[in-house]
DSSP file (Angstrom, degrees, kcal/mol; ACC not computed):
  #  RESIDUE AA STRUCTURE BP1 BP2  ACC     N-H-->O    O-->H-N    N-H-->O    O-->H-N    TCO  KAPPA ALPHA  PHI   PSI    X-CA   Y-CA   Z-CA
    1    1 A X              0   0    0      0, 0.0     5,-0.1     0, 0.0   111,-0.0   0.000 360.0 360.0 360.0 139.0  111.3  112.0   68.1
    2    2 A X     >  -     0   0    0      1,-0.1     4,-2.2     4,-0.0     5,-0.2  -0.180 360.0-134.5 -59.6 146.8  108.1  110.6   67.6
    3    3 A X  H >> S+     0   0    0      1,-0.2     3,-2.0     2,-0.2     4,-1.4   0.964 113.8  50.3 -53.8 -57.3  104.6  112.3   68.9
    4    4 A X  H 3> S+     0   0    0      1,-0.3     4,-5.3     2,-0.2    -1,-0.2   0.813 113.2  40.6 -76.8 -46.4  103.6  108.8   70.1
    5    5 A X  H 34 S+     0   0    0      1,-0.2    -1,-0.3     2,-0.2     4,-0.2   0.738 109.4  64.9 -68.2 -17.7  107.3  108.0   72.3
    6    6 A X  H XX S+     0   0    0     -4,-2.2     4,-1.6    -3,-2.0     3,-0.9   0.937 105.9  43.2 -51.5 -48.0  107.0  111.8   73.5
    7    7 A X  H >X S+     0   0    0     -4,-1.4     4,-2.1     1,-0.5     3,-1.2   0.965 115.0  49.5 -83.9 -49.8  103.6  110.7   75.4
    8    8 A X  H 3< S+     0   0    0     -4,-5.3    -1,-0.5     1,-0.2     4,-0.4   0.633 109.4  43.6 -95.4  17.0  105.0  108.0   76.5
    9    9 A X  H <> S+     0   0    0     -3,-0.9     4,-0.7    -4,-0.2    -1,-0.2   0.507 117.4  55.0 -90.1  -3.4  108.4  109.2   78.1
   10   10 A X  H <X S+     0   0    0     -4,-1.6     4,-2.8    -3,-1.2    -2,-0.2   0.938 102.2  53.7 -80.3 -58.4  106.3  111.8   79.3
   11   11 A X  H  X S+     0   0    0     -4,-2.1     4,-1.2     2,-0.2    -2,-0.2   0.737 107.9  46.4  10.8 -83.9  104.3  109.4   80.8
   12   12 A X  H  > S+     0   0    0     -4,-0.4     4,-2.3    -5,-0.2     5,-0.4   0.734 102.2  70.9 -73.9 -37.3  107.1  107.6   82.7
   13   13 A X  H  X S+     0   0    0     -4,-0.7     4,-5.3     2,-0.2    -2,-0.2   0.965  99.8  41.3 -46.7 -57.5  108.2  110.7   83.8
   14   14 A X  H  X S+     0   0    0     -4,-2.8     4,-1.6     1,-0.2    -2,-0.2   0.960 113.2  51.5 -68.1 -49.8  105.4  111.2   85.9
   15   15 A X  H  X S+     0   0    0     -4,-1.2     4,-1.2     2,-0.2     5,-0.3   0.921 114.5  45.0 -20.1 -72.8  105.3  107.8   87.2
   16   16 A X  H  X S+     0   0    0     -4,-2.3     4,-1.6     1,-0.2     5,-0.3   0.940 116.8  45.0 -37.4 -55.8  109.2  108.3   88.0
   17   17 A X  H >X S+     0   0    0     -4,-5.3     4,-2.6    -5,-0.4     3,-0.8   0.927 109.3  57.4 -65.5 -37.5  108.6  112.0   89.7
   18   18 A X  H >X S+     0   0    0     -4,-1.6     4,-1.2     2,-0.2     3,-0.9   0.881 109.4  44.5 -60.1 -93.1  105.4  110.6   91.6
   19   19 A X  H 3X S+     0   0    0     -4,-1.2     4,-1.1     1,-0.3    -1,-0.2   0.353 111.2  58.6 -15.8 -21.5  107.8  107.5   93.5
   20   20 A X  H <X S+     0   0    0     -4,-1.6     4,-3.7    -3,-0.8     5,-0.3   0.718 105.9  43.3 -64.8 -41.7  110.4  110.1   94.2
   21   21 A X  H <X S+     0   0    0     -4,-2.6     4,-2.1    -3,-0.9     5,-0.4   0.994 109.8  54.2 -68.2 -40.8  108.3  112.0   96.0
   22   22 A X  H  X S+     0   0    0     -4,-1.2     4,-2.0     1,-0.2    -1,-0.2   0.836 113.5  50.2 -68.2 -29.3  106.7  109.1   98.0
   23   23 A X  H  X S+     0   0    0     -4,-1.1     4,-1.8     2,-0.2    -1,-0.2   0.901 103.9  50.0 -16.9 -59.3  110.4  108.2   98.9
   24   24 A X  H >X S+     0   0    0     -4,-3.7     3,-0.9    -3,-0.3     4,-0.7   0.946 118.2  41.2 -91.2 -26.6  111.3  111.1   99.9
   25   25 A X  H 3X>S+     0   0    0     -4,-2.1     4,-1.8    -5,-0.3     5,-0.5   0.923 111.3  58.5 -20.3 -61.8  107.8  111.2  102.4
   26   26 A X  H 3X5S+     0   0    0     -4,-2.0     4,-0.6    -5,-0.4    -2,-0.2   0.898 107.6  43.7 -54.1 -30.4  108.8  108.0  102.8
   27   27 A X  H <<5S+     0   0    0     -4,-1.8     4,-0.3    -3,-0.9    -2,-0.3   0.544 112.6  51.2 -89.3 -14.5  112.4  109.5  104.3
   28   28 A X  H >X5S+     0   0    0     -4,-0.7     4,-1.7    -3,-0.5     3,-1.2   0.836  98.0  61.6 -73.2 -49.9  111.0  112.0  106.2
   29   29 A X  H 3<5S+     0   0    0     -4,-1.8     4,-0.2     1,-0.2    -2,-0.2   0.816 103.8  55.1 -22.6 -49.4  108.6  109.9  108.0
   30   30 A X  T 3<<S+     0   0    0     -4,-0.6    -1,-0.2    -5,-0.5    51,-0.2   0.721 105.6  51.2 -91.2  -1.6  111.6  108.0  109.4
   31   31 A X  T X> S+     0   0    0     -3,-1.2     3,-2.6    -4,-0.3     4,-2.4   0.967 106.0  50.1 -35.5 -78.3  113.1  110.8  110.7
   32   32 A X  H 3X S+     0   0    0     -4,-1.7     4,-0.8     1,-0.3    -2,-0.2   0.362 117.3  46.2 -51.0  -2.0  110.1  112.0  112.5
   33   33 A X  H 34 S+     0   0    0     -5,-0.3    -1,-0.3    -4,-0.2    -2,-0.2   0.698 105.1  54.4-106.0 -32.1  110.2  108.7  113.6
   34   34 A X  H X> S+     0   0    0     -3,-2.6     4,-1.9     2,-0.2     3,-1.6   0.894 116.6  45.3 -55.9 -82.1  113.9  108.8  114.3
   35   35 A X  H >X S+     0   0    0     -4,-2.4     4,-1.8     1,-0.2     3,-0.8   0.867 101.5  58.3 -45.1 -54.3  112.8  112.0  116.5
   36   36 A X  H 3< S+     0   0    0     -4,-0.8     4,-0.4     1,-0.3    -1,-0.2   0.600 110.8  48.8 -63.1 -24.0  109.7  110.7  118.4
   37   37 A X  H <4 S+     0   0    0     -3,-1.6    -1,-0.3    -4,-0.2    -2,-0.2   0.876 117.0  38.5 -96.8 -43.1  112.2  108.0  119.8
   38   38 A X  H << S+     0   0    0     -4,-1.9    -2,-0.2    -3,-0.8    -3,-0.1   0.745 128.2  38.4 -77.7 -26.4  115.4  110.7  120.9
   39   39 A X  S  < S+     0   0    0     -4,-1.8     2,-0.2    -5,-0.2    -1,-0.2   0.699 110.1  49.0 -99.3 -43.9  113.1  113.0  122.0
   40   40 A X  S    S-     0   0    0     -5,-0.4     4,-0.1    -4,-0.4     0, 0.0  -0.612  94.8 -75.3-102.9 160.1  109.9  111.4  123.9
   41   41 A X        -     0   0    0     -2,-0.2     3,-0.4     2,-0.1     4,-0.2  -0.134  44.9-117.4 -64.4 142.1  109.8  108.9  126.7
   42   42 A X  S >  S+     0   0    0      1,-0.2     3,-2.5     2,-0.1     2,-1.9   0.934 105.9  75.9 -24.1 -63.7  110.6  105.2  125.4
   43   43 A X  T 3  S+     0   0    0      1,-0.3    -1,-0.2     2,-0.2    -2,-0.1  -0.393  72.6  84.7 -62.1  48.6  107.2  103.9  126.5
   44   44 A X  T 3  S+     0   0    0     -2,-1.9    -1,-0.3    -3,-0.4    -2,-0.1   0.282 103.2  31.1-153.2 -39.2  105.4  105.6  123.3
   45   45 A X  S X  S+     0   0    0     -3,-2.5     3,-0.9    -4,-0.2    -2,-0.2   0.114  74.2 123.6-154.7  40.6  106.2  102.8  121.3
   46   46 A X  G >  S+     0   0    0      1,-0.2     3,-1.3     2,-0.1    -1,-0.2   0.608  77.4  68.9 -43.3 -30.2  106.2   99.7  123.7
   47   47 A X  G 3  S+     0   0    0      1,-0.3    -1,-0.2    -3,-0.1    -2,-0.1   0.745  71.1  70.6 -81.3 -28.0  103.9   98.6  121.3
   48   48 A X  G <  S+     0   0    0     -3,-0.9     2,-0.4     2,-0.0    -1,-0.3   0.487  97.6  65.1 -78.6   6.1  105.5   98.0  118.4
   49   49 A X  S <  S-     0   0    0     -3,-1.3     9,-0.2     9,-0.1     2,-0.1  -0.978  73.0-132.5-129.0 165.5  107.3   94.8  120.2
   50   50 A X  E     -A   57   0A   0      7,-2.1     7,-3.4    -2,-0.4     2,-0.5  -0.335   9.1-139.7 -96.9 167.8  105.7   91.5  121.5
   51   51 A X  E     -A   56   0A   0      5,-0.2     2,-0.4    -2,-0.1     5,-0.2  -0.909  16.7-166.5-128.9 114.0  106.3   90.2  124.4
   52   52 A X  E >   -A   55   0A   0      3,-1.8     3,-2.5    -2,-0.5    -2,-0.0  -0.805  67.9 -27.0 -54.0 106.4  106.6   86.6  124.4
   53   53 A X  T 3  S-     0   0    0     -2,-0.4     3,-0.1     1,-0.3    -1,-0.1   0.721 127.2 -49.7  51.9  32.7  106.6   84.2  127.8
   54   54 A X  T 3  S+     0   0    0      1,-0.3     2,-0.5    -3,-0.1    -1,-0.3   0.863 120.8 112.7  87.7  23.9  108.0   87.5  129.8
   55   55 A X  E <   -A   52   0A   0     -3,-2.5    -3,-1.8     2,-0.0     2,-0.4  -0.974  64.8-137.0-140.4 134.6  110.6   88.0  127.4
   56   56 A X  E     -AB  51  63A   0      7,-1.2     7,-3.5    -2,-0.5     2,-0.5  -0.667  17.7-170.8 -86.6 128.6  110.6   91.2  125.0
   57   57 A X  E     -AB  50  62A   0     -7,-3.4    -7,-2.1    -2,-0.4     2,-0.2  -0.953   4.6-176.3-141.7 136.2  111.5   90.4  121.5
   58   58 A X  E >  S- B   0  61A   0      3,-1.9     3,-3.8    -2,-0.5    -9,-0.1  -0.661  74.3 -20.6-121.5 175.3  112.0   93.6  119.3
   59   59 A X  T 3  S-     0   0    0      1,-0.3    -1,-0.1    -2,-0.2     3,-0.1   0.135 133.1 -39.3 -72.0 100.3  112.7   92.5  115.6
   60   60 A X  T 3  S+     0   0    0      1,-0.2     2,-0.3    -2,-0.0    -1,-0.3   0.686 118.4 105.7  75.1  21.5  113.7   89.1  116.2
   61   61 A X  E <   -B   58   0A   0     -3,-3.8    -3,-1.9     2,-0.0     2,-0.6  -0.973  64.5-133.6-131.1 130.8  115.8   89.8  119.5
   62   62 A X  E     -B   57   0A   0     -2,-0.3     2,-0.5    -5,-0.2    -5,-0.3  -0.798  25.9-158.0 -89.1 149.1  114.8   89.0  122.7
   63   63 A X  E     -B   56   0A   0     -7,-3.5    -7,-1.2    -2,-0.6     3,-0.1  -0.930  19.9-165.8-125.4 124.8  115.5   92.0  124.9
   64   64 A X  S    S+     0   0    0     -2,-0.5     2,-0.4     1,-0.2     3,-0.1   0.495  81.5  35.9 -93.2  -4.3  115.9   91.8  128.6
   65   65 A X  S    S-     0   0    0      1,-0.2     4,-0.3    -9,-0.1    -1,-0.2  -0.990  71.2-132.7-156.9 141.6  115.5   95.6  129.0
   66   66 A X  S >> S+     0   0    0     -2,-0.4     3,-9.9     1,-0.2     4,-0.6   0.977 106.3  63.4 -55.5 -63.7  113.3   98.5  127.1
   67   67 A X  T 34 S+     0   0    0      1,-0.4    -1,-0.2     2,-0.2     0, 0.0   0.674  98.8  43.8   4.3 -66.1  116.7  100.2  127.1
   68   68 A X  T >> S+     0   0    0      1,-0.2     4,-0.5     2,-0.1     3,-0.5   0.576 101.3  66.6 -88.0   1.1  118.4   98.3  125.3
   69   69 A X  H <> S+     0   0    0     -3,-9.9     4,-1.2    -4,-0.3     2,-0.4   0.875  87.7  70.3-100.3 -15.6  115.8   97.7  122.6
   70   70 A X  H 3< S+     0   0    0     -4,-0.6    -1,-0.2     1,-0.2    -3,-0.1  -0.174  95.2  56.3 -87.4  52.2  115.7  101.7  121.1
   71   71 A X  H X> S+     0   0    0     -3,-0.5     3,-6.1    -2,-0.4     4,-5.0   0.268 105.7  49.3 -85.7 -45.6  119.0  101.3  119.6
   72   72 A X  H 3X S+     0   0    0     -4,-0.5     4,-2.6     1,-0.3    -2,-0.2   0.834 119.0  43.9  -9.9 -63.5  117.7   98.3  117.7
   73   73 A X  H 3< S+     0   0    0     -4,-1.2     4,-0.4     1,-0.2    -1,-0.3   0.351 108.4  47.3 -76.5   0.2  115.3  100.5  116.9
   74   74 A X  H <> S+     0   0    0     -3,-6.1     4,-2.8     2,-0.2     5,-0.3   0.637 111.8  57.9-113.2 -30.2  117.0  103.7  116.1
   75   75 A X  H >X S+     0   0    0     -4,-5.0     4,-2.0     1,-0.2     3,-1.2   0.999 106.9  51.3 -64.1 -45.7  119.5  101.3  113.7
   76   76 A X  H 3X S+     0   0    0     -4,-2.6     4,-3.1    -5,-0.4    -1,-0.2   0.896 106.8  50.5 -53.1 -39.9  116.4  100.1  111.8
   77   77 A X  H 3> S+     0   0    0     -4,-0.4     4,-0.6     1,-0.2    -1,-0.3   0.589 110.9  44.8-113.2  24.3  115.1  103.5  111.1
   78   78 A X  H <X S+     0   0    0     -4,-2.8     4,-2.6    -3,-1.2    -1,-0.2   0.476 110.4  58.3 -87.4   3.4  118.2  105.0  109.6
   79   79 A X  H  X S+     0   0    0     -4,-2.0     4,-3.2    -5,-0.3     5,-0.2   0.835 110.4  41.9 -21.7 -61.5  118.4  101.8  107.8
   80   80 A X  H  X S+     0   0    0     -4,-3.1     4,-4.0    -5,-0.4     5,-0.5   1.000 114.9  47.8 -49.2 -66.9  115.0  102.8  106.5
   81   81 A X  H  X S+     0   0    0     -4,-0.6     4,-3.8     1,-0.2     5,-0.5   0.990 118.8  43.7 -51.0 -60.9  115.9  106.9  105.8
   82   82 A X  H  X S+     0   0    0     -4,-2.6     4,-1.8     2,-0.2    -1,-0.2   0.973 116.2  45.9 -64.6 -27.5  119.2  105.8  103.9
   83   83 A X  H >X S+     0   0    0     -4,-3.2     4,-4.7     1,-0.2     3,-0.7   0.982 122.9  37.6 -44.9 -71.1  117.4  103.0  102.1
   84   84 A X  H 3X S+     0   0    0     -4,-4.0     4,-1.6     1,-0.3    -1,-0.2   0.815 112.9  54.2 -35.5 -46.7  114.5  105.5  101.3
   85   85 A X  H 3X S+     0   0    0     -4,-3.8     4,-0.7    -5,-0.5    -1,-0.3   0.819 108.8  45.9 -91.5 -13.3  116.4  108.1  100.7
   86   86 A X  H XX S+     0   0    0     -4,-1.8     4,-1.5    -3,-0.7     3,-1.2   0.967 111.7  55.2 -76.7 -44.8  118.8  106.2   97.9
   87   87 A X  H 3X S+     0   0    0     -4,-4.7     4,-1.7     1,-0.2    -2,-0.2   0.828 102.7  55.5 -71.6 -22.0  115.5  104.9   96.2
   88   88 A X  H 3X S+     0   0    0     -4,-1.6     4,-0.8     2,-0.2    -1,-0.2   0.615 114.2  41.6 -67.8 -31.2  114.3  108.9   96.0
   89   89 A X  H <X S+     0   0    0     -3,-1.2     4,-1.9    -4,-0.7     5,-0.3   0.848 109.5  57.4 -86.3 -50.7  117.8  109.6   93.9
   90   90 A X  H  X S+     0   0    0     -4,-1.5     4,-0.9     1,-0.2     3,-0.5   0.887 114.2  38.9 -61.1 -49.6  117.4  106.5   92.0
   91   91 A X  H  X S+     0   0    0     -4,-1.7     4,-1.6     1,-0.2    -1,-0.2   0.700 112.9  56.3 -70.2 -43.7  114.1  107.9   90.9
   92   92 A X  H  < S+     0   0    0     -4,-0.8    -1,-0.2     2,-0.2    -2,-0.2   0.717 104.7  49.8  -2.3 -71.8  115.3  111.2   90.6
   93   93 A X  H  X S+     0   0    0     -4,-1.9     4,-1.1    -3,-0.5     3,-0.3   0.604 109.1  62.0 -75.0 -28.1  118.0  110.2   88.2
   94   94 A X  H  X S+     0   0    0     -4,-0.9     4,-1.9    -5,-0.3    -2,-0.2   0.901 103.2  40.3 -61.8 -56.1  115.3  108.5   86.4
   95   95 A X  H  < S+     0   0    0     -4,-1.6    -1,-0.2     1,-0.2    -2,-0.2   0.440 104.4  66.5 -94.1  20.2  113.2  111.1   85.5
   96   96 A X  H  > S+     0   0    0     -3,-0.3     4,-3.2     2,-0.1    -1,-0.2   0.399 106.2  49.9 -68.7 -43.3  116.2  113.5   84.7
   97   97 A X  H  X S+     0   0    0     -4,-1.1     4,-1.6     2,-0.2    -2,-0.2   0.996 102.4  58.2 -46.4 -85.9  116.7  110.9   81.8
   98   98 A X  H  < S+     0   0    0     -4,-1.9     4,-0.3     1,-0.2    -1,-0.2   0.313 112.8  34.7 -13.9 -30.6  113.6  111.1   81.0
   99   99 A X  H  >>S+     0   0    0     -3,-0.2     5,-1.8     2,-0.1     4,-0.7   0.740 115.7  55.1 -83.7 -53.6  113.8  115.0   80.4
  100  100 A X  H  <5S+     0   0    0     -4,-3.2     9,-0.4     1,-0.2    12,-0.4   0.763 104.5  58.4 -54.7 -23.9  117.3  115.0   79.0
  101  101 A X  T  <5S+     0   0    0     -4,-1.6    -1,-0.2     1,-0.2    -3,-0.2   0.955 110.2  44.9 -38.9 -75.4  116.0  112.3   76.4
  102  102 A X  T  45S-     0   0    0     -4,-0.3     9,-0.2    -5,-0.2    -2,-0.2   0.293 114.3-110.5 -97.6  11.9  113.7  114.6   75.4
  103  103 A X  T  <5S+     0   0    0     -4,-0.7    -3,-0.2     9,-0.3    -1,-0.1   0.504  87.9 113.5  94.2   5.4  115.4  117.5   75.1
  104  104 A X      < +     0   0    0     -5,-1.8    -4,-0.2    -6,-0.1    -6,-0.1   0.965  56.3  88.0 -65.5 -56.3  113.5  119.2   78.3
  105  105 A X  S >  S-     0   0    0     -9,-0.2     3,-1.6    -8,-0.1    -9,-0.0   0.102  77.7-131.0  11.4 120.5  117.1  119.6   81.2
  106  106 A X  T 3  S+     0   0    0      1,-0.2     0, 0.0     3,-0.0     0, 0.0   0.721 111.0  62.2 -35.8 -39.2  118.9  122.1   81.2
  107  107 A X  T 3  S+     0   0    0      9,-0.0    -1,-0.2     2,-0.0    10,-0.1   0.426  87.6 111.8-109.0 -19.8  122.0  119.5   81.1
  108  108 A X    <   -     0   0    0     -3,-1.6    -7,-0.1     1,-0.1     3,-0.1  -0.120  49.6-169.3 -82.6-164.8  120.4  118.2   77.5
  109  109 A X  S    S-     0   0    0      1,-0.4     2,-0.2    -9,-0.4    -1,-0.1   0.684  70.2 -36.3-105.6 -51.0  122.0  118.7   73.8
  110  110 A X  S    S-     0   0    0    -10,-0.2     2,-4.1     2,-0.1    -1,-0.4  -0.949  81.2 -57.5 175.7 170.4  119.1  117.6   71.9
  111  111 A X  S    S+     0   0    0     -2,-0.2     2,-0.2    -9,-0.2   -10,-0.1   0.004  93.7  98.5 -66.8  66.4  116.2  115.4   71.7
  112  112 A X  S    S-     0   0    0     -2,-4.1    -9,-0.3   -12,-0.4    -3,-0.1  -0.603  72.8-136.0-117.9 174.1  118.1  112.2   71.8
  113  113 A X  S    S+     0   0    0     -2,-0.2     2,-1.4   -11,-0.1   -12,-0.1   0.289  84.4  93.8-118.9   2.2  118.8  109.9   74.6
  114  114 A X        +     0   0    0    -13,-0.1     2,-0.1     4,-0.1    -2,-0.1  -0.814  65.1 123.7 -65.8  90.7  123.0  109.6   73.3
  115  115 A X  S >  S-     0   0    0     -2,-1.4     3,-2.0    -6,-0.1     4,-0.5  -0.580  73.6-124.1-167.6 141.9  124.3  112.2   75.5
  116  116 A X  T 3  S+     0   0    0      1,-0.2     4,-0.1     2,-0.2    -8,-0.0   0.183 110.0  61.4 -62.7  30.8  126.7  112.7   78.0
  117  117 A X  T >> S+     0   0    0     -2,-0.2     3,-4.2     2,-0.1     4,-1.4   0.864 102.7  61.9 -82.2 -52.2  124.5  113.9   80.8
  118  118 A X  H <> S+     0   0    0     -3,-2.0     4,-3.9     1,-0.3     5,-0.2   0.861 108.4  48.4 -16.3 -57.9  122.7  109.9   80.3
  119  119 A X  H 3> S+     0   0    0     -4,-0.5     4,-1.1     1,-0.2    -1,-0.3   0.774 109.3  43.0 -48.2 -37.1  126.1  108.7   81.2
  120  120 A X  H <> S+     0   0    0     -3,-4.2     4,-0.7    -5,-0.2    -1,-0.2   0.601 119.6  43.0-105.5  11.1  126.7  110.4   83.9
  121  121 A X  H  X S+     0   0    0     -4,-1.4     4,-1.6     2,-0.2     5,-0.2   0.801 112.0  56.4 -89.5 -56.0  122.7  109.9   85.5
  122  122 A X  H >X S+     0   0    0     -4,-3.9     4,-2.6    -5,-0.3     3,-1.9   0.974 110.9  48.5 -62.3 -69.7  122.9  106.2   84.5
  123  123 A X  H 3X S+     0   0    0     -4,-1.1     4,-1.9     1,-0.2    -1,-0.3   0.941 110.5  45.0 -29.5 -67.1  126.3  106.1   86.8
  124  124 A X  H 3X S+     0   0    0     -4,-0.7     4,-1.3     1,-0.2    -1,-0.2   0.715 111.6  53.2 -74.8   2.0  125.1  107.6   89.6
  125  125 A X  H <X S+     0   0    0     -3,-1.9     4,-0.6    -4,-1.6    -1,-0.2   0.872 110.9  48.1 -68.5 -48.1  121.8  105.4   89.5
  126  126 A X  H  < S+     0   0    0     -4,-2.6     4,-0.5    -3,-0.2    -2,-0.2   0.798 111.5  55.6 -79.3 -31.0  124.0  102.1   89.3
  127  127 A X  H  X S+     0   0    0     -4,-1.9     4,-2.4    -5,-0.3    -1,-0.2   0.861 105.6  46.1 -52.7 -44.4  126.0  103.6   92.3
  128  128 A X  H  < S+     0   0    0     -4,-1.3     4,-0.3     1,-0.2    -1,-0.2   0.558 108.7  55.9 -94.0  12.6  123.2  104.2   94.6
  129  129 A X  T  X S+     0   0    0     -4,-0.6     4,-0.7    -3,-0.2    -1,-0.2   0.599 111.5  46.2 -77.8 -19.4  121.6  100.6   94.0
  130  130 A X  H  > S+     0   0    0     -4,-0.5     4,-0.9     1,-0.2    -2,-0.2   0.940 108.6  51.6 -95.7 -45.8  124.8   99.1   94.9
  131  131 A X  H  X S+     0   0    0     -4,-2.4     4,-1.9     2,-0.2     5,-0.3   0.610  99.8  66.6 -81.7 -17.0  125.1  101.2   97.7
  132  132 A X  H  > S+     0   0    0     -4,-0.3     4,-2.2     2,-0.2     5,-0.3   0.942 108.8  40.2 -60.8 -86.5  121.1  100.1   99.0
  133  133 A X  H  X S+     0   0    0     -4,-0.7     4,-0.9     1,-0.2    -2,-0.2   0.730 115.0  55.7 -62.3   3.1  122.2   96.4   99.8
  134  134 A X  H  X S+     0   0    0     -4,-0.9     4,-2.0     2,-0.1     5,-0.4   0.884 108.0  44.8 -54.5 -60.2  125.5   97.8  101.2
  135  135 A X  H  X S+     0   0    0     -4,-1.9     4,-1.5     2,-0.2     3,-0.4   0.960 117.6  47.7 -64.7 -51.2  123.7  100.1  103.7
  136  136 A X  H >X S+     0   0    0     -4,-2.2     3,-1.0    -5,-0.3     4,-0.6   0.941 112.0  44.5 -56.7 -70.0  121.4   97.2  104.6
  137  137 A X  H >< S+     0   0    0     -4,-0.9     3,-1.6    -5,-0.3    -1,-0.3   0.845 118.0  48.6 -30.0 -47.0  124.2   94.5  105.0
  138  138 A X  H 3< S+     0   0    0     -4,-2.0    -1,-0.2    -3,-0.4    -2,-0.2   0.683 106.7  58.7 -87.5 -12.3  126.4   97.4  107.2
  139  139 A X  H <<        0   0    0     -4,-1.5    -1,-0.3    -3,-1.0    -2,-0.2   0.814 360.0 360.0 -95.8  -8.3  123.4   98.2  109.3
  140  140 A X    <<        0   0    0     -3,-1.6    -3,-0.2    -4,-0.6    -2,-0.2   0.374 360.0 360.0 109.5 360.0  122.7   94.5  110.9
C-alpha cells in the first residue's frame, strides 16, 4: 500500500475513533439523563417544556398533567441512547475497516481491504443503520 493512502486511512481512522467516542458520551449523557428523571423529583426539569395559554406542551403534546409528560420524556431519551448508541457501532465498525485494511486488527490477513473480516464489519454497519430509522419510527 502506498505511504501516501497509509496517512490517509490513518487519517480517517482518527476521525472515525474521535465520533465513536462522542457517541458513546453522547450515550451516556442520556442515561444520566434517563436517571436524573427515575430518580429525582419531576420538577428538576419543568423547564425543558413551555407552557402555552395554561396548557403544558412537552414535544409537541399538550399535557394536562406533569405526570404524564416524563414518560414522553423517558421514551425520547432511550430513543436518544439507542440512536447514539447504534451511531457509536457504526463508527466503530468503521474504524475497524480502517485497521483491517491496513493490515493493523487482529481479524486482518494482510494489507488489503479484500478480506473477509470487511464483509462481515460492512454487514453489521448496514444492519445498524437500518435498525436507527427503525428504533425511531418504533419509539413515536
Amino acid at each position: 500500500m502506498k505511504e501516501r493512502n497509509k496517512k490517509l486511512i490513518k487519517r480517517a481512522s482518527v476521525v472515525a475513533w474521535f465520533l465513536e467516542l462522542l457517541y458513546w458520551a453522547n450515550t451516556a449523557a442520556y442515561f444520566c439523563w434517563l436517571l436524573g428523571v427515575w430518580y429525582y423529583s419531576p420538577d428538576w426539569h419543568s423547564g425543558l417544556f413551555a407552557v402555552t395559554e395554561g396548557v403544558l406542551i412537552s414535544f409537541g403534546y399538550p399535557i394536562q398533567d406533569i405526570s404524564t409528560a416524563v414518560p414522553i420524556f423517558v421514551v425520547a431519551m432511550v430513543n436518544g441512547m439507542l440512536v447514539s448508541g447504534l451511531m457509536s457501532l457504526i463508527f466503530h465498525n468503521i474504524r475497524r475497516i480502517f485497521d483491517v485494511s491496513t493490515g493493523v486488527d487482529w481479524d486482518s490477513i494482510a494489507p488489503t481491504p479484500f478480506q473477509p473480516a470487511n464483509v462481515k464489519l460492512l454487514r453489521q454497519v448496514g444492519f445498524y443503520a437500518i435498525a436507527i430509522p427503525l428504533v425511531k419510527f418504533f419509539s413515536g
